[in-house]
GUVEX-814274 format. One record per residue (C-alpha): residue number from 1; residue in three letters; y negated, x negated, z. Coordinates in Angstrom, 2 decimals, m for minus. Layout:
<sites>
SITE     n   res         Y         X         Z
SITE   NUM   ALA         Y         X         Z
...
</sites>
This chain:
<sites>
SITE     n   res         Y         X         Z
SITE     1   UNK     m2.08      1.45     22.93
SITE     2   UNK     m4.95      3.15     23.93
SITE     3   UNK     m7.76      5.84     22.49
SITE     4   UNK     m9.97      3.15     21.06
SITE     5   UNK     m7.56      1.00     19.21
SITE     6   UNK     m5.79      4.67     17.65
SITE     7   UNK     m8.96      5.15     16.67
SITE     8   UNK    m10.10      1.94     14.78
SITE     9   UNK     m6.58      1.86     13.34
SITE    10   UNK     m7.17      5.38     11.94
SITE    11   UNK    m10.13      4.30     10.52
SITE    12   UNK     m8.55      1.18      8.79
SITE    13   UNK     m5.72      3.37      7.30
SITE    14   UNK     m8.66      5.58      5.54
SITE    15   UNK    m10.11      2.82      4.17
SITE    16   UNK     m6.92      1.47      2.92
SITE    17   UNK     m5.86      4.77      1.89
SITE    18   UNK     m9.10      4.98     m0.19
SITE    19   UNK     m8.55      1.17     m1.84
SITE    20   UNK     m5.06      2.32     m2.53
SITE    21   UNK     m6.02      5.57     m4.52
SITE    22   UNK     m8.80      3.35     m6.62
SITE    23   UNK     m6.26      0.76     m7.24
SITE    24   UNK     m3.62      3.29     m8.13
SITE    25   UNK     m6.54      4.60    m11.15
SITE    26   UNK     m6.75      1.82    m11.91
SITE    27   UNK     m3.61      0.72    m12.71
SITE    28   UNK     m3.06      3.98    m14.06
SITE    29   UNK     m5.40      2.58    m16.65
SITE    30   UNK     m4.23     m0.42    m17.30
SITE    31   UNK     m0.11      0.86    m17.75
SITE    32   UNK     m1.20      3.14    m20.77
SITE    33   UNK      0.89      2.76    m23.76
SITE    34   UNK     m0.52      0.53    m26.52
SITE    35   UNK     m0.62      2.18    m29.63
SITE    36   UNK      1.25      0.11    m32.48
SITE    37   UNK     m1.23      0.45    m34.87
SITE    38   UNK     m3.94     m0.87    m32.37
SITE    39   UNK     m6.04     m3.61    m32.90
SITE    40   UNK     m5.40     m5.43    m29.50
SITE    41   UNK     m7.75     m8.47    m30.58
SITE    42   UNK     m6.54    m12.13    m29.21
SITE    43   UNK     m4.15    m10.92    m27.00
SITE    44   UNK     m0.70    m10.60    m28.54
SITE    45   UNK      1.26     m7.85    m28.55
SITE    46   UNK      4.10     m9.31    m26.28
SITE    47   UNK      0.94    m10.78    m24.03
SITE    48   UNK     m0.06     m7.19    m23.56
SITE    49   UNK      3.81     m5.66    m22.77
SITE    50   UNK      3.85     m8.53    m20.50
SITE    51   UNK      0.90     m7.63    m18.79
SITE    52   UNK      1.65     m3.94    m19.26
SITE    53   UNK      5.12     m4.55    m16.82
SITE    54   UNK      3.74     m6.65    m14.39
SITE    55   UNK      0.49     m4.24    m14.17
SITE    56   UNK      3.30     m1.31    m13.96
SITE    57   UNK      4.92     m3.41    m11.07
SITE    58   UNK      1.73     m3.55     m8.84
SITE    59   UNK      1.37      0.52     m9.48
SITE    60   UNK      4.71      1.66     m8.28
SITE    61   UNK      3.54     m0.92     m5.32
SITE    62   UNK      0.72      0.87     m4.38
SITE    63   UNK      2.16      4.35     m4.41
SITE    64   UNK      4.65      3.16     m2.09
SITE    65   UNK      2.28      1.35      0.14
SITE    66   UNK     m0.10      5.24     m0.35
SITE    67   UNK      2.92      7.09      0.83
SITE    68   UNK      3.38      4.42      4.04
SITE    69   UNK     m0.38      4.90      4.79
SITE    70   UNK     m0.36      8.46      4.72
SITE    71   UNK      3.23      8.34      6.73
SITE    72   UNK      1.43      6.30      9.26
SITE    73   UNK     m1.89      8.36      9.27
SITE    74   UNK      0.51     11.78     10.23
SITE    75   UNK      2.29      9.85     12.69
SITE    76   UNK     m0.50      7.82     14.19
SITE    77   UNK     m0.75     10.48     17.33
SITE    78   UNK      2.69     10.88     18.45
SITE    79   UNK      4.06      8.74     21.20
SITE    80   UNK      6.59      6.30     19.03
SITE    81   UNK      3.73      5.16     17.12
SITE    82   UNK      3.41      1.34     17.72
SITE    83   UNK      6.61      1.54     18.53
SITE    84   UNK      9.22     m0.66     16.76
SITE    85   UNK     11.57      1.75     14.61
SITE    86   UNK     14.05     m1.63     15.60
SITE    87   UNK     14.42     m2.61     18.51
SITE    88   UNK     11.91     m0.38     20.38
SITE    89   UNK      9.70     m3.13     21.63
SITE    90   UNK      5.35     m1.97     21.07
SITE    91   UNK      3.83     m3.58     17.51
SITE    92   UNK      1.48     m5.61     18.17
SITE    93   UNK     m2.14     m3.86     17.42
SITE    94   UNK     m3.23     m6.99     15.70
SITE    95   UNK      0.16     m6.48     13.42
SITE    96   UNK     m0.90     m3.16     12.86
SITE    97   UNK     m4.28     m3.63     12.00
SITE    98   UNK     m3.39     m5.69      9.10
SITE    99   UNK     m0.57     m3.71      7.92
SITE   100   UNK     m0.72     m0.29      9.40
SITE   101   UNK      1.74      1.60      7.23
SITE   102   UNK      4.60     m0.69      9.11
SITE   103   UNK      6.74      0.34     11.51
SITE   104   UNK      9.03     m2.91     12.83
SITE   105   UNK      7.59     m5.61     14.59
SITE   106   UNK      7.20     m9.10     13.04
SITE   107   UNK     10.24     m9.99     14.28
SITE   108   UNK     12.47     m7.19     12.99
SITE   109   UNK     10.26     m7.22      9.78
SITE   110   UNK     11.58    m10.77      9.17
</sites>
């Protein structure tokens, strides 16, 4: 992998890193506790704890996919980076492009 592909990976895993933390708020936002004595409106109360768990679902998904980003961010200079953790064999840059925080190749990944 050379400078110019570390490079335009690093900037792809700040962008995504930035996505992720505005997602993360909010869902944050969205996983609140509703208040019993709240007027929710249309929505029924089992509609909204429905929503509430499946909301809460997608957060602790995107603070694990913040923690792989920054992982990959920190390692993105050292020399096993698009390296499969596997079987050893170089990541496709395409692969890692689209899914930076990963560290197997699509065959171990499957």
């Amino acid at each position: 992998m050379d400078k110019q592909q570390k490079e335009d990976i690093r900037k792809k895993i700040q962008a995504q890193l930035l996505e992720t933390e505005q997602d993360i708020a909010n869902l944050e936002e969205l996983t609140k506790p509703i208040a019993p004595d709240n007027a929710i409106g249309r929505l029924s109360r089992m509609d909204a704890i429905n929503n509430r768990s499946i909301n809460q679902a997608a957060l602790n998904s995107s603070r694990h996919k913040l923690s792989m980003l920054n992982k990959a961010l920190g390692r993105i200079n050292h020399p096993e980076f698009g390296i499969c953790a596997d079987c050893g064999n170089p990541i496709p840059a395409g692969r890692i492009m689209i899914m930076p925080e990963t560290n197997l190749c699509v065959h171990c990944a499957g």
